[in-house]
C-alpha positions as CSV (number, residue, x, y, z in Angstrom):
1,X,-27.0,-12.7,6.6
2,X,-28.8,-15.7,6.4
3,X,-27.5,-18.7,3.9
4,X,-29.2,-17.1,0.7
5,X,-27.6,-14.0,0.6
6,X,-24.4,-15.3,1.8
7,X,-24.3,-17.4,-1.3
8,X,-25.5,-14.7,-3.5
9,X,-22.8,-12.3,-2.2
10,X,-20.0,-15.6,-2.6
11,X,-21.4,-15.2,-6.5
12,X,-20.5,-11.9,-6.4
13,X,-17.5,-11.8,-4.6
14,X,-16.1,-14.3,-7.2
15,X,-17.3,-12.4,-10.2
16,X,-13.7,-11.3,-12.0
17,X,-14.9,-9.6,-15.0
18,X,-13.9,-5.9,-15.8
19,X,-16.9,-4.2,-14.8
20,X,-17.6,-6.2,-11.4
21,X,-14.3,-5.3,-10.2
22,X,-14.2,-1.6,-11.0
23,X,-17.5,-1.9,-8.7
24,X,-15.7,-3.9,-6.0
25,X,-13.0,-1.2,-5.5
26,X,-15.1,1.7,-6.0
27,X,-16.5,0.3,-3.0
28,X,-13.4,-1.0,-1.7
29,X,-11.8,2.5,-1.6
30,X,-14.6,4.2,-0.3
31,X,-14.8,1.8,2.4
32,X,-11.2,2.8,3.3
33,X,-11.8,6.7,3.3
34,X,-14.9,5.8,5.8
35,X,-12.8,3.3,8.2
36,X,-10.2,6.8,8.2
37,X,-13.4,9.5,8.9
38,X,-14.8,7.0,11.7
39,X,-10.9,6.9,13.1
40,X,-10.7,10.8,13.0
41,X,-14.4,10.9,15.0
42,X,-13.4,8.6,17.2
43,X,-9.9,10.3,18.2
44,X,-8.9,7.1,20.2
45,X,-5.4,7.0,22.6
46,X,-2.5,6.1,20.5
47,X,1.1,5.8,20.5
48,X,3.0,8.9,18.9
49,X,4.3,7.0,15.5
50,X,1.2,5.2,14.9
51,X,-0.3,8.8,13.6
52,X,1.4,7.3,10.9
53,X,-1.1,4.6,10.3
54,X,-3.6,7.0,9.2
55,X,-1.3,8.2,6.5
56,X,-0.4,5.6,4.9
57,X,-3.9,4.5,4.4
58,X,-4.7,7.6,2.9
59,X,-2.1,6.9,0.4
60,X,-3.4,3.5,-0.3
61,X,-7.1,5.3,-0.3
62,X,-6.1,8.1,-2.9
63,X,-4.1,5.9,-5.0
64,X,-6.8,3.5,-5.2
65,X,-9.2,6.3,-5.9
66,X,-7.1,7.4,-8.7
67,X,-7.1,4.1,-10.4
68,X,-10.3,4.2,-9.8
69,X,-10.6,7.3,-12.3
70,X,-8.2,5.4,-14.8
71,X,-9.7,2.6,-15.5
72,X,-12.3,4.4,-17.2
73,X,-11.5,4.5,-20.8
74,X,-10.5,8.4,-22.0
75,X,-11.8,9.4,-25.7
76,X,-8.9,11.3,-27.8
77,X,-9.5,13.2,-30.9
78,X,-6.6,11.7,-33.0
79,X,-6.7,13.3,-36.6
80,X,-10.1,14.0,-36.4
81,X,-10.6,10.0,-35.6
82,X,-11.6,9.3,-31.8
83,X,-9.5,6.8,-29.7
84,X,-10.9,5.3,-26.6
85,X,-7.5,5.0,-24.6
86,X,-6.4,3.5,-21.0
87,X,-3.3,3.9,-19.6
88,X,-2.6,0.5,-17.8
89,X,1.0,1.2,-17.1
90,X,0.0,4.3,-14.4
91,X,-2.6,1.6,-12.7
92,X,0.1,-1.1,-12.4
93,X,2.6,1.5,-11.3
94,X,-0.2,3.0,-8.7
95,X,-0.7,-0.7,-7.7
96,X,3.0,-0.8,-6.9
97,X,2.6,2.2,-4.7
98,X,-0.4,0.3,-2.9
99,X,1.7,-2.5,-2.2
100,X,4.6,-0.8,-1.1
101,X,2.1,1.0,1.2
102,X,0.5,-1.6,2.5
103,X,4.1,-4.1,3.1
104,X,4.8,-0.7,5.2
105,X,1.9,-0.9,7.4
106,X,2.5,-4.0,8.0
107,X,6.4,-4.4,8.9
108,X,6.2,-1.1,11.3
109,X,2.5,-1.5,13.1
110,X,0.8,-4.8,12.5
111,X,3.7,-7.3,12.4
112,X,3.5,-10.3,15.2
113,X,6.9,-8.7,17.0
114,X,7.8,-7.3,20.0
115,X,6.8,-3.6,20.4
116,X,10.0,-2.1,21.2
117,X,11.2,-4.1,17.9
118,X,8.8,-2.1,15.8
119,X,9.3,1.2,17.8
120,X,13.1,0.2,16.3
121,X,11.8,-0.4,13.1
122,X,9.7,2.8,13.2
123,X,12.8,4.9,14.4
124,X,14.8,3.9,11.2
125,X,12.1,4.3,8.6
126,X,11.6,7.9,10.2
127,X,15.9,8.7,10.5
128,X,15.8,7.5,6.7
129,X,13.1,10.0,5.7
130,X,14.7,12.8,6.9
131,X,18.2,12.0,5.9
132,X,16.6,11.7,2.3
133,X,15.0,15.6,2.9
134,X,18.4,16.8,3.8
135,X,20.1,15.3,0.5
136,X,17.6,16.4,-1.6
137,X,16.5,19.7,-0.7
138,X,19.9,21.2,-0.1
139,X,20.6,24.7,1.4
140,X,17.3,26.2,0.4
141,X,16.9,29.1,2.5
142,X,12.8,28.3,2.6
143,X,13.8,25.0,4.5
144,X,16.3,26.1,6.8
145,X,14.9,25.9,10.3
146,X,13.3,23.2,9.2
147,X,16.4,20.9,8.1
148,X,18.3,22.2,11.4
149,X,15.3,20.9,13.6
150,X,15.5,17.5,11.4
151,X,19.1,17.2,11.5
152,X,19.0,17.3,15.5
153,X,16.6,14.8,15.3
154,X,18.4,12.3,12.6
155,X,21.5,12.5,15.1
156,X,19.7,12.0,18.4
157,X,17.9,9.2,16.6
158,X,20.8,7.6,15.2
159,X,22.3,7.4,18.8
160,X,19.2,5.3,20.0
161,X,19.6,2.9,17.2
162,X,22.8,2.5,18.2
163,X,22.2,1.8,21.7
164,X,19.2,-0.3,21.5
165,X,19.4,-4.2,21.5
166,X,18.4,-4.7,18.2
167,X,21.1,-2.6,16.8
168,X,22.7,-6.0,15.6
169,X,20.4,-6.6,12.8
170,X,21.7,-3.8,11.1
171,X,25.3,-3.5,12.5
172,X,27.0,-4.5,9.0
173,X,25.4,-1.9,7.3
174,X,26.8,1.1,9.6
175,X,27.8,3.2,6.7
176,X,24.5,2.6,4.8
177,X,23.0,3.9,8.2
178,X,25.5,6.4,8.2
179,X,25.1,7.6,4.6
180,X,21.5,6.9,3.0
181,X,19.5,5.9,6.6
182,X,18.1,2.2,6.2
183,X,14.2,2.3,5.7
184,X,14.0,-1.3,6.1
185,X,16.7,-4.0,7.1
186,X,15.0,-6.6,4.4
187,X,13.8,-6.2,0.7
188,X,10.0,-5.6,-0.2
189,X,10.3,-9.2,-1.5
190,X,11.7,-10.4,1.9
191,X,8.4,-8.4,3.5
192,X,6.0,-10.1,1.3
193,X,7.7,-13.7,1.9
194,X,7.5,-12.7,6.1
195,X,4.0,-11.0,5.8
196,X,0.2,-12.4,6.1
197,X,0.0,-12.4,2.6
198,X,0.4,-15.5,0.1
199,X,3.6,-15.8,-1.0
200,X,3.5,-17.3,-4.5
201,X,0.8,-15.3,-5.7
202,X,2.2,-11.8,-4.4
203,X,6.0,-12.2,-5.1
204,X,4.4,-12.5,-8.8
205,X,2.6,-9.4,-8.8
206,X,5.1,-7.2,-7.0
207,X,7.9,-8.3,-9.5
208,X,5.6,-7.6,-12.3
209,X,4.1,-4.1,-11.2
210,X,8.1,-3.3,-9.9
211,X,9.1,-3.6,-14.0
212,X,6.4,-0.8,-15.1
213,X,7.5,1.9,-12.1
214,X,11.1,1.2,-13.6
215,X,10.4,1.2,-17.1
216,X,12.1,-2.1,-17.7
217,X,12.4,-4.0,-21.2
218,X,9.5,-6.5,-20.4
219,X,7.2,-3.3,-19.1
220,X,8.4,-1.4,-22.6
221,X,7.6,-4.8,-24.6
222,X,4.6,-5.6,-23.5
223,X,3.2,-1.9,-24.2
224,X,4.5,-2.2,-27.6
225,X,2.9,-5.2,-28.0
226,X,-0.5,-4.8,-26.1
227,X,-1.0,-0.7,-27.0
228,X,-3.1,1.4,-24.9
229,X,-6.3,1.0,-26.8
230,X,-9.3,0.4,-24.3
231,X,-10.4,-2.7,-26.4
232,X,-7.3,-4.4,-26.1
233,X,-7.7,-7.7,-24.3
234,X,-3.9,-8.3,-22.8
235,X,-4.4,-4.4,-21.5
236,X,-7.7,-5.3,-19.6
237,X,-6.3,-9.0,-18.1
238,X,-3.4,-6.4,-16.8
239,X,-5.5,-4.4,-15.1
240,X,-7.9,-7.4,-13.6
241,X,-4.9,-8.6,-12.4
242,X,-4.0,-5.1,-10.4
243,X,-7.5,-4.5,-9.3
244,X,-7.6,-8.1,-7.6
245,X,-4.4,-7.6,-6.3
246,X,-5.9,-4.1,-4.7
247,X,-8.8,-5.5,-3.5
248,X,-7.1,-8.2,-1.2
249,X,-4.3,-5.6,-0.1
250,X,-7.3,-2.6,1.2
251,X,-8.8,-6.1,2.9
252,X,-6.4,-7.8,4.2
253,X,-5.5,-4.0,5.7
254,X,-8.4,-3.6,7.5
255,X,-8.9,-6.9,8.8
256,X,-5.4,-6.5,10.2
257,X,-6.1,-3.5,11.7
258,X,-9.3,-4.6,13.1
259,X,-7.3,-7.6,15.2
260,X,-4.4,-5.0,16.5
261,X,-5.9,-2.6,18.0
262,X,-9.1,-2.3,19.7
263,X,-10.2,1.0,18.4
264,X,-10.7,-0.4,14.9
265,X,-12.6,-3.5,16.2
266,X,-15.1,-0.6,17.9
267,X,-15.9,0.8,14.5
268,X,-15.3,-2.4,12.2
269,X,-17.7,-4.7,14.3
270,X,-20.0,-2.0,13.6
271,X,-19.9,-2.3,9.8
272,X,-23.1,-3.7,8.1
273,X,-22.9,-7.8,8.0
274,X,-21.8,-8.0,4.4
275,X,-18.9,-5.6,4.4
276,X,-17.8,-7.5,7.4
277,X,-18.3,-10.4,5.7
278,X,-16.1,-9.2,2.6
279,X,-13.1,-8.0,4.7
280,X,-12.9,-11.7,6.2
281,X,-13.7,-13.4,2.6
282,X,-10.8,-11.3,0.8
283,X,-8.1,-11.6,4.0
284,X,-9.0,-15.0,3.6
285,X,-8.1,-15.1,-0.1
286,X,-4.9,-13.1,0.5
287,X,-3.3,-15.5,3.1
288,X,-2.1,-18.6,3.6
C-alpha cells in the first residue's frame, strides 16, 4: 500500500461507530473461518495436542459469527405494536466465551515457555476435561466404552503429572487434581495480567463481560436500567465495547499464530497488504 491508502485505511481502522464495527468483524470473523480453510488445505506437520488450535478458533469463529447475527436489531410484534429489540447481554456473554477462548490458546500453544511446560499444561487442561465428562455424564449405558477408555487415560495422565518436573506448581492442590482435575494452575485474570494483551484495558472487560455470564446484580441492574430496545444508547456503547474487544482478540490471535509456527506465516504472508496490515494495527492496539 502506498502512503495514501495506508492513511485512508488508519481512518477506517479508527472509525468506532456502530455500523463500522459490525463491518470490521463481519470481516474479522470471516477472516478467521479462511485462515482455518487455508490450515485444513494445507495439512501441515503438527504436534498431536495442537489439533487443538484449530478448535478453539472455531469457537472463537462461530461465536463471533453469532454475534455477528445479534447485533442486528430483531422486530417483535408486542400487542399488535412492533419492537425493534437487541439482546446485548448474549453478545457480552459470547464475548466472554471469546475471551476465555482466546486466554486458552494462548496459555497452552503460544505462550513464550518451554515446550515440555506447555505439553504439561496441555496434559492438565485435557485430564480436567475428561474428569468433568465422567462426573457429569454418569453411568449412561450410551457412554460406556467411551468413559472406560477416558478413565484409563485420566489415570495414566495423572501419573505423568505427577512425575514430571513441573509437578510442583501444582503440588498444593493434589486433591483439586485428585477431585475436579486443574484446567489451569492461575485465574483467567492471572492469564490476562501474564498474556500479550494490555492489562488495564482487558482486566476491565473480562470483569465486566464475567458479571453478565453469571447473572450478577450489576449485569441485572444495568438491564433494568438500559432495557433491550435497539435505540437505547447505554445498550449500543455495550456492545461497541464487546465488538472492539473482539476485534483485537481474533487479531492479536492470528498475528500470534503467524510468529509461532511457520505454517501460519506460509498462508498469512500471503494475505492481501491491507489485511496484513490490520492484523499488525489491531495486535498493536491490544498489547503493550
Amino acid at each position: 500500500m502506498d502512503k495514501r491508502e495506508t492513511l485512508l485505511l488508519l481512518e477506517t481502522l479508527r472509525k468506532k461507530d456502530f455500523s463500522s464495527l459490525k463491518i470490521s468483524l463481519l470481516r474479522a470473523s470471516n477472516l478467521l473461518f479462511n485462515y482455518i480453510q487455508e490450515v485444513k488445505e494445507l495439512n501441515p506437520i503438527i504436534k498431536e495436542r495442537e489439533v487443538y488450535i484449530e478448535t478453539l478458533l472455531i469457537k472463537i469463529a462461530a461465536a463471533q459469527n453469532s454475534i455477528n447475527s445479534l447485533v442486528n436489531p430483531s422486530i417483535l410484534d408486542v400487542n399488535n405494536k412492533k419492537a425493534s429489540i437487541i439482546d446485548y447481554a448474549s453478545i457480552l456473554i459470547l464475548t466472554r466465551s471469546i475471551f476465555e477462548t482466546y486466554l486458552t490458546l494462548e496459555y497452552l500453544f503460544l505462550s513464550d515457555v518451554e515446550d515440555d511446560e506447555l505439553e504439561f499444561r496441555f496434559k492438565l487442561w485435557r485430564m480436567s476435561g475428561f474428569m468433568v465428562r465422567q462426573n457429569t455424564i454418569g453411568e449412561n449405558p450410551l457412554f460406556t466404552e467411551k468413559l472406560t477408555r477416558e478413565k484409563i487415560e485420566i489415570d495414566k495422565t495423572k501419573r505423568e503429572i505427577i512425575s514430571s518436573k513441573y509437578y510442583g506448581q501444582i503440588k498444593k492442590m493434589k486433591n483439586r487434581l485428585e477431585t475436579y482435575g486443574i484446567a489451569r494452575i492461575i485465574s483467567w485474570t492471572q492469564l490476562i495480567e501474564k498474556s500479550r494483551l494490555r492489562t488495564k484495558l482487558f482486566v476491565g472487560f473480562y470483569q465486566l463481560y464475567s458479571n453478565y455470564a453469571h447473572s450478577e446484580f450489576i449485569s441485572v441492574i444495568q438491564l433494568n436500567e438500559f432495557g433491550i430496545n435497539s435505540d437505547s444508547k447505554n445498550s449500543i456503547e455495550m456492545i461497541n465495547s464487546a465488538l472492539f474487544c473482539n476485534r483485537l482478540l481474533i487479531y492479536s490471535a492470528l498475528y500470534s499464530l503467524q510468529k509461532r509456527y511457520s505454517y501460519s506465516d506460509a498462508i498469512i504472508s500471503n494475505f492481501d497488504e491491507k489485511t496484513k496490515f490490520e492484523i499488525d494495527f489491531w495486535f498493536g492496539m491490544a498489547t503493550d
